[in-house]
C-alpha positions as CSV (number, residue, x, y, z in Angstrom):
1,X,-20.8,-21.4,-50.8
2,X,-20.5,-24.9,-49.3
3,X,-17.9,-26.4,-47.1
4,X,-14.7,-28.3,-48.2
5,X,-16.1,-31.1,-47.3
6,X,-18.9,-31.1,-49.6
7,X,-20.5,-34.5,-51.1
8,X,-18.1,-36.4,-48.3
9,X,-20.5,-39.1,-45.9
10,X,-17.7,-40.0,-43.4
11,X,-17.5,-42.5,-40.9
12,X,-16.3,-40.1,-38.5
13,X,-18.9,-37.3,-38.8
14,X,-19.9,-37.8,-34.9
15,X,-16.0,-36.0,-34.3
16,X,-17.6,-32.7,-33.8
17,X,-21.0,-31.1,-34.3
18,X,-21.9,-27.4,-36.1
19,X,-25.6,-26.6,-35.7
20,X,-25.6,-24.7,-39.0
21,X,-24.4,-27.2,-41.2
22,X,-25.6,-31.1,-42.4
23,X,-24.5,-33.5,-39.0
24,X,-23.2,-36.3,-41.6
25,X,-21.4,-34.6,-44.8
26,X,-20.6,-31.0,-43.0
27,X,-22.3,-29.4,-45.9
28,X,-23.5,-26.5,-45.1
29,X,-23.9,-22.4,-46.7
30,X,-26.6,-20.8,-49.5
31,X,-26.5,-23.7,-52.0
32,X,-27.3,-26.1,-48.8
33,X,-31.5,-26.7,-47.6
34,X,-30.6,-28.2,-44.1
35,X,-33.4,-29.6,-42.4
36,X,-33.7,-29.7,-38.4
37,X,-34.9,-32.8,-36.2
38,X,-38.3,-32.5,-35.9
39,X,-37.9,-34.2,-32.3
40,X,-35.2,-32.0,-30.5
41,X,-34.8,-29.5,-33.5
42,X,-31.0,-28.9,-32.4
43,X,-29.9,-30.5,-34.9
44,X,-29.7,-30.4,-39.1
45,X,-29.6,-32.9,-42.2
46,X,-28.9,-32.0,-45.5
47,X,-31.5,-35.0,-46.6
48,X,-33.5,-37.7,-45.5
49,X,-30.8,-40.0,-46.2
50,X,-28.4,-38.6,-44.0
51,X,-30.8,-38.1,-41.2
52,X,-31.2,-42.1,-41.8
53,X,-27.9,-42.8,-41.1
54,X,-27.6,-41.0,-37.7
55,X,-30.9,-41.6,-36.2
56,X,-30.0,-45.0,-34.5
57,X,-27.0,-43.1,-32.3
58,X,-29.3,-39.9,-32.4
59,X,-32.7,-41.1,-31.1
60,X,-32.1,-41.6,-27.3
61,X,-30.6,-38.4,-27.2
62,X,-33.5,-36.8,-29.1
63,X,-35.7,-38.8,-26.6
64,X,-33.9,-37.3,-23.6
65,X,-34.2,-33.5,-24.7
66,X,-37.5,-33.6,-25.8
67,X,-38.5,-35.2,-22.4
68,X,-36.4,-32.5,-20.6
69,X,-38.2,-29.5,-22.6
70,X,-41.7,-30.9,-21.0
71,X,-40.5,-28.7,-18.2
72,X,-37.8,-26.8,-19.0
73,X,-37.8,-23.7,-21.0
74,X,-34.9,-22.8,-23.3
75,X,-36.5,-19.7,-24.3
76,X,-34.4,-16.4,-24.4
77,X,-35.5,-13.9,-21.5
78,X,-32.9,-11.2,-21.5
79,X,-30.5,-12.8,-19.4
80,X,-26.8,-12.0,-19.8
81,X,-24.4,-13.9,-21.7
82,X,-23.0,-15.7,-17.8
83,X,-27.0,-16.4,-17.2
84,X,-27.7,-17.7,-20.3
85,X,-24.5,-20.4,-20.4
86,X,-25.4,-21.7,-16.9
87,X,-29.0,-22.1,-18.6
88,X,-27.3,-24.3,-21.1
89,X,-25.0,-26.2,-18.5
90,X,-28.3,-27.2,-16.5
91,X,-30.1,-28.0,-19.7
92,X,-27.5,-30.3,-20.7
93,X,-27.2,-31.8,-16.9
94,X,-30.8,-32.3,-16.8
95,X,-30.6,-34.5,-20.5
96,X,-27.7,-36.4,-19.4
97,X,-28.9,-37.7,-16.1
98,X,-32.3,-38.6,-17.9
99,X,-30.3,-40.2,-20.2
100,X,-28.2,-41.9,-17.6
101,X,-25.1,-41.5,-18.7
102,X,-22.7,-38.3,-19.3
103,X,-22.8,-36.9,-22.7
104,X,-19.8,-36.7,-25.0
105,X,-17.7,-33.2,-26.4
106,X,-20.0,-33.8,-29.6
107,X,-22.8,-34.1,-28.0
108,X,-22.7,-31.5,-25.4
109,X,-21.1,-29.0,-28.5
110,X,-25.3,-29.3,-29.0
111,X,-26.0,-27.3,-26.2
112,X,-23.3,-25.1,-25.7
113,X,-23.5,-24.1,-29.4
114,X,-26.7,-24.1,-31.0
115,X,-28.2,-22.3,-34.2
116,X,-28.8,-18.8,-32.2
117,X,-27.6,-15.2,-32.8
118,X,-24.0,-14.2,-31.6
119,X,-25.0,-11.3,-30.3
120,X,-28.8,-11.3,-28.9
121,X,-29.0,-15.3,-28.6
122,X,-32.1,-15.5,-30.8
123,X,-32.6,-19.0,-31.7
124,X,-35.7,-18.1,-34.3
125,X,-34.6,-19.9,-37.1
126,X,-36.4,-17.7,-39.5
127,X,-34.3,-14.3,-38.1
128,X,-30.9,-16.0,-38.6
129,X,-28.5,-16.0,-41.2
130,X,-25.0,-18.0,-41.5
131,X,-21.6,-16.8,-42.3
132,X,-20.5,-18.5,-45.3
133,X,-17.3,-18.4,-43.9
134,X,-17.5,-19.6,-40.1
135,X,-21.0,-20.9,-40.2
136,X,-21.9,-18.6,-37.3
137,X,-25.2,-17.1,-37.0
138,X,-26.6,-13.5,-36.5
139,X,-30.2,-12.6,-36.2
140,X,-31.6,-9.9,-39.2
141,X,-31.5,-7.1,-36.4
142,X,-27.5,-7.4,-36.2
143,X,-26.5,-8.1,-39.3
144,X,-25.1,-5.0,-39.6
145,X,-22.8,-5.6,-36.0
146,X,-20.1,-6.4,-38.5
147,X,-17.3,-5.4,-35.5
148,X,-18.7,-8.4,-33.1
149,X,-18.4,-10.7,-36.0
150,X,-14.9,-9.7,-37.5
151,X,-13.0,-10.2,-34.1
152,X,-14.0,-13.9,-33.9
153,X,-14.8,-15.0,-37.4
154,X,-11.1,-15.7,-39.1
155,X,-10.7,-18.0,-35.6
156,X,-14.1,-19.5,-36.3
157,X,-13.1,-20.3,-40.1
158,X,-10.0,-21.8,-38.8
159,X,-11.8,-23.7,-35.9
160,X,-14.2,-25.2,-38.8
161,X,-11.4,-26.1,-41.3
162,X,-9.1,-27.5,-38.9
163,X,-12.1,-29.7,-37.5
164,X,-13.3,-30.4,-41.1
165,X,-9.3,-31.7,-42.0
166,X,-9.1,-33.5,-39.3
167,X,-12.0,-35.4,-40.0
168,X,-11.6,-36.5,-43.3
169,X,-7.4,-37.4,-42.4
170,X,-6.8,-40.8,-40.9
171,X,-3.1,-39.0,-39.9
172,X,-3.3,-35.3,-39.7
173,X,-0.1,-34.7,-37.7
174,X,3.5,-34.1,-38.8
175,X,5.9,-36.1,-38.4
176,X,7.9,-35.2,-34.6
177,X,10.7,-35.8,-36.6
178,X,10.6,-32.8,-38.7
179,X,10.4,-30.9,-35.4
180,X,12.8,-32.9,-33.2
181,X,15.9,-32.1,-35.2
182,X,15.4,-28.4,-34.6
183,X,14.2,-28.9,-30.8
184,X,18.1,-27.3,-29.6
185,X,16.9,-24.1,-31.5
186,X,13.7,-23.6,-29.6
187,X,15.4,-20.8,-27.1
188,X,15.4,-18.7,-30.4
189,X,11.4,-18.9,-30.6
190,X,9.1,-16.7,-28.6
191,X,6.0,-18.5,-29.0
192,X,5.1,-22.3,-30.4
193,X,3.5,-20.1,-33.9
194,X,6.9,-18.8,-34.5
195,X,8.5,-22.5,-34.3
196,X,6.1,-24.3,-36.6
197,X,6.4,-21.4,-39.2
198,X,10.0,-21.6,-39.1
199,X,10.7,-25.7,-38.9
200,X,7.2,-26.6,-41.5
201,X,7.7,-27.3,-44.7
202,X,4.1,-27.3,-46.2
203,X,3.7,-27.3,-49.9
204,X,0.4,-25.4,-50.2
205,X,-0.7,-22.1,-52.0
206,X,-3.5,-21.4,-49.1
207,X,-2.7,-19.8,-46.4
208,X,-5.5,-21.5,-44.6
209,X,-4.2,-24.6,-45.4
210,X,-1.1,-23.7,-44.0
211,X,-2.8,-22.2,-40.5
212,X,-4.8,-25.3,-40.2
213,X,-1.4,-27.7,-40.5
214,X,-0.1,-25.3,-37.9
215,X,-2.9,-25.8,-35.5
216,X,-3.0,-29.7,-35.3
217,X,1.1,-29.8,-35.4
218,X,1.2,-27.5,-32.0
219,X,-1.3,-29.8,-30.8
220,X,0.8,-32.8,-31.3
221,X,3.7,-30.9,-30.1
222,X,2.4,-28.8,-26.9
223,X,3.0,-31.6,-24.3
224,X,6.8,-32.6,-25.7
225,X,7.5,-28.7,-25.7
226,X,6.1,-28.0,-22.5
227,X,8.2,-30.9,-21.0
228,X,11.0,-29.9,-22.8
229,X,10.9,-26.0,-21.7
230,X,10.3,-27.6,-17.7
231,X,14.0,-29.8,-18.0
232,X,15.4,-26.7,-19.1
233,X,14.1,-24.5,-16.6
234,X,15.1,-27.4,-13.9
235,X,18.6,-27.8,-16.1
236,X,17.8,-31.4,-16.2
């Protein structure tokens, strides 16, 4: 299986960063060879061609890291899940002040998130295998830990086709009208789920597509809520 966004090059790839899946056209799953940087090898191309496009922005980067790994070791030693993410955060502090400048979300999603096992952390990219759903990775001694994947891969899945929409959408969001005319109503709402699913009017047959308009409209629409809720509370 390949992502939505298969045979798509877009301008905007640089908006987020997977490390199982092609940098360029988000391409990713069984019917996708990806190919790592032979420099920093943290991140993958789904052919030479895309790799071309994104080396100018990617090199000093790659530079940095490769520089860093001289003498520091990224290497797995049984340290616990709080150990090995301040590992990560001084990793990615080391690169950016060799760099000399601070890294963007994309670019630090690189470090935070690389190609390694959910569980154990392994990063040997011969032991892992992807979701073809979430485009997570687990390591061929937990494949079978199906629980530790089931409680976070539908939010994954959603995560990627919510990123992977927003990408290829100059204007993802609803418009606040649709919402504003039914904003004296919101004391019948619990939460902001409840609010979208009642007031949207989305003309799809997937209920993923209709999750992921739900996730970028409450974005758009936290911070007038959240104002609105504090005048009421302050009768304003």
């Amino acid at each position: 299986m390949e992502s939505e966004a298969r045979n798509q090059i877009n301008n905007d790839y640089n908006e987020f960063f997977y490390a199982t899946m092609c940098h360029v056209c988000k391409r990713f799953g069984d019917g996708v060879q990806l190919k790592r940087c032979g420099g920093c090898k943290m991140i993958s191309y789904c052919s030479k061609e895309h790799q071309k496009q994104h080396r100018k922005q990617h090199k000093p980067l790659c530079k940095a890291i490769r520089n860093v790994l001289r003498n520091y070791s990224m290497d797995y030693g049984d340290e616990t899940a709080e150990e090995w993410g301040d590992k990560k955060l001084t990793f990615e502090q080391l690169v950016s002040s060799k760099l000399g400048r601070r890294l963007n979300m994309t670019e630090m999603d690189m470090f935070f998130f690389p190609k390694e096992c959910l569980v154990c952390y392994d990063q040997n990219i011969k032991s892992l295998e992807d979701c073809q759903k979430c485009a997570a990775s687990v390591c061929k001694n937990h494949k079978d830990c199906i629980l530790e994947h089931r409680n976070i891969c539908a939010t994954l899945e959603l995560c990627l086709h919510s990123d992977l929409f927003s990408m290829r959408e100059e204007d993802s969001y609803t418009d606040l009208d649709v919402y504003l005319q039914h904003i004296s109503c919101t004391s019948t709402f619990q939460n902001m789920k409840d609010f979208i699913k009642a007031c949207m009017n989305i003309q799809t047959d997937s209920e993923m597509s209709c999750n992921v308009g739900a996730v970028l409209d409450s974005e758009c629409l936290t911070h007038s809520l959240t104002l609105f809720f504090a005048m009421r509370l302050l009768k304003y």
